[in-house]
N, C-alpha and C positions, 0 to 999 in steps of 0.2 A: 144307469143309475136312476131311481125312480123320485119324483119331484118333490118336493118337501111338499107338505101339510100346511097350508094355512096355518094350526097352531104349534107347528113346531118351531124349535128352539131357530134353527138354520133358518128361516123366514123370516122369524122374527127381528134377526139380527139384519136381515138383508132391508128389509123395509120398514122404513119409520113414516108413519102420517102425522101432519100438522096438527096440533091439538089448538082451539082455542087463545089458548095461554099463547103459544110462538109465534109472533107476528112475520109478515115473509119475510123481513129482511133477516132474521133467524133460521128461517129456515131455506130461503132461497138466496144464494150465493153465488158468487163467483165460485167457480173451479166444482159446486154441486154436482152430484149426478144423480136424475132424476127420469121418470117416466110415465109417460101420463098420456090418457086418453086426446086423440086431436080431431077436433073434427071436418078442418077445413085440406084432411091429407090427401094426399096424391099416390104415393107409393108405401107411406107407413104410416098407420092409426094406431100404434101404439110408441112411439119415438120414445129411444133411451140420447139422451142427452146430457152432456158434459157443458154446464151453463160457464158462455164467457161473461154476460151480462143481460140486464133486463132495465127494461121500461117500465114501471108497474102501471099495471092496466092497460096497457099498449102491445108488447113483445117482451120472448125472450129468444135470445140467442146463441147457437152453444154448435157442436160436433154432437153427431149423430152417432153413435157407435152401431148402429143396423149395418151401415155405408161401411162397414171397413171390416179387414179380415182379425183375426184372434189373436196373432202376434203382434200387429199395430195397437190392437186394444189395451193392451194387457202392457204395454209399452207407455202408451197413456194415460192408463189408470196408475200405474205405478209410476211417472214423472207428475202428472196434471192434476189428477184429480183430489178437490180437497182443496186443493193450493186455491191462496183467496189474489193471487197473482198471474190467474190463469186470464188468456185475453186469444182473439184472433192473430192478434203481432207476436203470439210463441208459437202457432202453426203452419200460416200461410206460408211458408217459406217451404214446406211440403203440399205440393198439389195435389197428391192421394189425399193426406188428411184433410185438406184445406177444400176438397170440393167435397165432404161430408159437413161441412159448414151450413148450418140452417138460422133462416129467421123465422118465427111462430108467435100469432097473433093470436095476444092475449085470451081473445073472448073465444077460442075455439079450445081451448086446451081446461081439460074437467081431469080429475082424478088423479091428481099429482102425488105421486112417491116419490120421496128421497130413499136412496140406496149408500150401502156403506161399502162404500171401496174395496177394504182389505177383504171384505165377507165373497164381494164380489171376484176377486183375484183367487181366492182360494176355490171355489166354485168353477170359473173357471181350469184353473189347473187341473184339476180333480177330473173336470170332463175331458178335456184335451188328451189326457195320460190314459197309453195304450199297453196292456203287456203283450213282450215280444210274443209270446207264442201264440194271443190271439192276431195276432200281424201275421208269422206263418201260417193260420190256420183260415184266414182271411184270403191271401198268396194261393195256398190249395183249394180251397172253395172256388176260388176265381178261375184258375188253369182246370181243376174239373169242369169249371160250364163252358169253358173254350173247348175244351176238348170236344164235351157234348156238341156243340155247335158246329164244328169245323169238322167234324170226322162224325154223325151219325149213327150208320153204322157200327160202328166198334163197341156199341156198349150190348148191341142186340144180339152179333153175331160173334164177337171173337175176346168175350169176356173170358180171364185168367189166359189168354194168349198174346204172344209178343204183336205191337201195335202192327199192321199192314208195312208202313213204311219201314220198321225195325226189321222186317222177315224180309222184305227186298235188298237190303245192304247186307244180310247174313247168308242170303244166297248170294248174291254179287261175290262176297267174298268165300266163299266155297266156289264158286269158277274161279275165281284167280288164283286159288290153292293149289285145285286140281288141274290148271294149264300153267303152272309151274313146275307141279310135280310132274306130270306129263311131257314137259320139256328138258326138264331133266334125267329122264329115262328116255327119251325118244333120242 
């Protein structure tokens, strides 16, 4: 699926910047989700974040959603996010989610987007959704390069013939035919 446009419609919905006019406590919230340039990061300089609270001018603090896989996201985004009742005391009680728990200091964090939930959950789903046939076709693509890898050969020398290993059990069992029938006449 190729990434939205700057000025498309899906982008647009996905991210709203601060105008003038909305002061942060408008726009920065509890249960937010927001992402924004950091510059004091360590593992991530662009943090998507699920704000539990802030400091202004000091920190803010929230769940990283980088830290966590897609089913947990998507669990949170659709319990959490938004809620203006969202806090560290609705997570810690899960240590997976609870050790994506960040604090971030103020003066390091430039470029702040708020994102919208619901835009965000449908995006995801949309990515995540596989059809089955590119799943089998993925399944055969994989067993062809096992094949390549583990038997060489076979692709140089005994193309449209039964695999080596297939022609040893079809002779194997033409001897045991033929030393049945052979015992049966003898």
């Amino acid at each position: 699926m190729p990434s939205p446009a700057p000025n498309s419609p899906v982008f647009n919905a996905l991210f709203q910047t601060p105008t003038p006019a909305m002061g942060v406590s408008q726009y920065l919230t509890k249960g937010s989700l927001i992402v924004f340039k950091y510059s004091f990061w360590i593992h991530d300089p662009y943090p998507l974040v699920i704000v539990s609270d802030y400091m202004f001018g000091i920190k803010i603090r929230g769940v990283n959603l980088h830290y966590l896989t897609y089913p947990i996201i998507s669990s949170i985004l659709g319990t959490t996010c938004a809620s203006k009742t969202f806090s560290y005391s609705n997570i810690k009680s899960n240590t997976y989610i609870s050790s994506a728990f960040r604090t971030y200091k103020w003066n390091g964090i430039s470029q702040v987007k708020r994102l919208d939930c619901n835009t965000l959950l449908k995006v995801i789903s949309g990515v995540r959704s596989i059809d089955p046939s590119q799943t089998q076709a993925i399944k055969q693509s994989v067993q062809d390069q096992l094949n390549r890898t583990t038997n060489p050969n076979l692709d140089q020398s005994n193309q449209g013939t039964t695999p080596v290993v297939g022609q040893v059990a079809t002779v194997g069992q033409q001897n045991t035919q033929n030393n049945q029938s052979g015992a049966l006449n003898g």
